[in-house]
C-alpha positions as CSV (number, residue, x, y, z in Angstrom):
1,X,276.4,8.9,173.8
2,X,272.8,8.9,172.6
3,X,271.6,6.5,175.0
4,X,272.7,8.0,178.4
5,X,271.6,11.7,176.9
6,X,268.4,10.5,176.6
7,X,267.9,8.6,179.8
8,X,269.1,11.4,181.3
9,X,266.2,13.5,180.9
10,X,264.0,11.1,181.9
11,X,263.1,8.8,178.8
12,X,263.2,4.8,178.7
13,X,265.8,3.9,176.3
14,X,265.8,0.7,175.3
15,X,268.4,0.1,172.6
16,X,269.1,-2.3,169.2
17,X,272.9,-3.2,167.6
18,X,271.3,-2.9,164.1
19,X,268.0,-2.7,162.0
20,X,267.6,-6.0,161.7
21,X,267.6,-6.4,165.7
22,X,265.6,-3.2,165.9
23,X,262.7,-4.4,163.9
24,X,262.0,-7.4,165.5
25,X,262.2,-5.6,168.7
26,X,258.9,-3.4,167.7
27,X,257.3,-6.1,166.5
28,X,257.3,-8.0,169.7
29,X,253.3,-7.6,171.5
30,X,254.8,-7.1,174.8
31,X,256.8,-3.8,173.6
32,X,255.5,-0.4,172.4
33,X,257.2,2.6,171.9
34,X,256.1,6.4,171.1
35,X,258.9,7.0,169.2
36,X,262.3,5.9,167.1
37,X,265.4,7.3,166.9
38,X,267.6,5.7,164.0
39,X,271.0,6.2,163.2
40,X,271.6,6.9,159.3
41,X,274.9,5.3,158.8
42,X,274.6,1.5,160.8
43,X,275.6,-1.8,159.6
44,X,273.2,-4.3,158.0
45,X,270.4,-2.0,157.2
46,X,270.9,2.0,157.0
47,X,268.7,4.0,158.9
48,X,266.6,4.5,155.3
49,X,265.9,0.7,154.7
50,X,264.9,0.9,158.4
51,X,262.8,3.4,158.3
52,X,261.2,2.0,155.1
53,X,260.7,-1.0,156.7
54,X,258.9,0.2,159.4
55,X,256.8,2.2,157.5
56,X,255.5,-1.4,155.6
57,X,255.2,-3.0,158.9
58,X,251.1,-2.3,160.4
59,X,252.6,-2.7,164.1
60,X,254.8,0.5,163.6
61,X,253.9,2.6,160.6
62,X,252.4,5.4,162.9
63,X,255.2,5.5,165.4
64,X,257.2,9.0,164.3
65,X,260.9,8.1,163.7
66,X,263.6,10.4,163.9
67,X,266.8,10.0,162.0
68,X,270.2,10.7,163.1
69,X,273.2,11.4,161.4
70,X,276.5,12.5,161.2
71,X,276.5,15.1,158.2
72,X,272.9,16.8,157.2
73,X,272.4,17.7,153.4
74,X,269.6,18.7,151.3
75,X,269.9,15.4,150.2
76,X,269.6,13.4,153.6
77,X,266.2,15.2,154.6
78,X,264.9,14.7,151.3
79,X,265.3,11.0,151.1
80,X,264.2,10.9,155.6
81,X,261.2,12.6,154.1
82,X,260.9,10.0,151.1
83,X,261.0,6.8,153.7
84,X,258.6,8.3,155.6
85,X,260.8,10.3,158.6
86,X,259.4,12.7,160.8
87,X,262.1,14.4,161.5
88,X,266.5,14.6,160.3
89,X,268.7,15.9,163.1
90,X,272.6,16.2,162.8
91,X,274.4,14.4,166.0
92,X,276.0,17.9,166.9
93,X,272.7,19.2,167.4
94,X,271.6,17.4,171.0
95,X,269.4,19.8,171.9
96,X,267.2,19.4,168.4
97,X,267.1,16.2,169.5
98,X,265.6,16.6,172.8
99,X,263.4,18.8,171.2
100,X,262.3,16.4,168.7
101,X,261.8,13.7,170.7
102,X,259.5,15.6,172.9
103,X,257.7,16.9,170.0
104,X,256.9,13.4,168.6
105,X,255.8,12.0,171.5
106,X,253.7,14.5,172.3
107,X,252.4,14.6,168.8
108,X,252.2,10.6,168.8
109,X,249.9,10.9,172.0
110,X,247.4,13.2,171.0
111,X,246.9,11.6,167.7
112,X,246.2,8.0,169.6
């Protein structure tokens, strides 16, 4: 449902069945992205070993990630925070995530 919500406004989604996939998708040259949206809760690698591992990796470090989940605690955003997230948005909330989006990219841009 992510996917076609997002395309629908207008952004090129280009999507990954896991982490694992994911990763080696930004680090390929002839890719860039402004920004990643992780799922919490996926098989192989959770969205916080992802995130970790994107934040060792010199390609994508500075590329804002936003995770997504399915139940938000006090808990999840500390520990987005702690693998260096930008942002933690429940999946109920699709217009936070819109929003977020936008904000990173935007923020992303004007920092390049």
């Amino acid at each position: 449902l992510t996917i076609p919500m997002l395309a629908a406004v207008g952004y090129k989604v280009t999507s990954a069945e896991n982490g694992q996939k994911a990763l080696q998708m930004l680090t390929d040259d002839n890719m860039k992205f402004d920004v990643i949206v992780t799922d919490i809760e996926m098989p192989l690698m959770d969205g916080f070993e992802f995130a970790t591992a994107c934040r060792k990796n010199s390609q994508v470090n500075g590329t804002p990630i936003v995770g997504y989940t399915a139940s938000l605690s006090n808990e999840i955003i500390q520990r987005s925070k702690d693998v260096g997230m930008n942002d933690c948005i429940v999946k109920t909330d699709r217009p936070g995530l819109l929003d977020a989006v936008a904000h990173w990219i935007i923020s992303h841009k004007e920092a390049a």
